[in-house]
N, C-alpha and C positions, 0 to 999 in steps of 0.2 A: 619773373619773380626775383627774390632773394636770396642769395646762396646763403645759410648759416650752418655754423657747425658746433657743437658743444666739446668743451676737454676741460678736464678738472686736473688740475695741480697744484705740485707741492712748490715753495718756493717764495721771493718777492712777486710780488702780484703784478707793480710798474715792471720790472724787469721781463717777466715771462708775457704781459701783454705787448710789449712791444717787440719781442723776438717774436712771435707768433706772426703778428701784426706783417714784419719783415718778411716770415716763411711764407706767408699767404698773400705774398702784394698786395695788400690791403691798401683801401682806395681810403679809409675816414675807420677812425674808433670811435668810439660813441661811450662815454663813461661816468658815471653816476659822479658828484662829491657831495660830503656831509655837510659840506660848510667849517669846516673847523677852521680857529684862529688863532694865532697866536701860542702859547705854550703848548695848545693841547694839540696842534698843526706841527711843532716842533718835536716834540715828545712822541704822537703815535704817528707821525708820517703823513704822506699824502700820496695817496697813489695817483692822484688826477693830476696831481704838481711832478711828480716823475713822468708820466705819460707826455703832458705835455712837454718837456722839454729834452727828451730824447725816442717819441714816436718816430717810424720813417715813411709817417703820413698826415694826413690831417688830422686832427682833435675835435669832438666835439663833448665838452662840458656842462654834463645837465644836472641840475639841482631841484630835490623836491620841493614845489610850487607853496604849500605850505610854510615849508620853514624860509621862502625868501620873502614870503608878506611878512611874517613872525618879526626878522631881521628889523631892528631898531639903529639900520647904518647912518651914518651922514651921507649928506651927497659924493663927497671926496672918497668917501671907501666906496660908495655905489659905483662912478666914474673907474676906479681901478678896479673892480671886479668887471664892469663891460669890458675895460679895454684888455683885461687877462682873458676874456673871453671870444674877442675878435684875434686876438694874436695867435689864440689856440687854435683856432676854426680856419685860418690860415696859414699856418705853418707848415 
């Protein structure tokens, strides 16, 4: 089976999951994003944007199914979100 463990904290969210992440040799994180873009990505953060680039394991970035058919991207912004998503998933 799966080992899971639940802990509620105070603090940055990117920060305290990837020190957890670290304390628990964690093999893969598994982590939700809203999709946000642009100012509103600058403005309230990205915790999946700090995961991915200072986890001390692999990333995996999942997005509600609904809001990525909603998404009215171009091909060129679809292209950059797989390839953020390949990068993540192997880092």
């Amino acid at each position: 089976g799966v080992q899971t463990e639940f802990n509620q904290l105070t603090g940055n969210p990117g920060r305290l999951i990837c020190e957890l992440a670290a304390d628990w040799s964690a093999d893969l994180i598994l982590v939700g994003s809203r999709g946000l873009k642009g100012l509103k990505e600058m403005f309230l953060g990205s915790v999946s944007n700090y995961v991915t680039h200072h986890a001390p394991c692999s990333v995996l970035i999942v997005r509600d199914s609904t809001e990525a058919q909603s998404d009215s991207t171009s091909s060129e912004t679809q292209q950059a979100d797989d390839s953020e998503f390949l990068i993540s998933d192997y880092s």
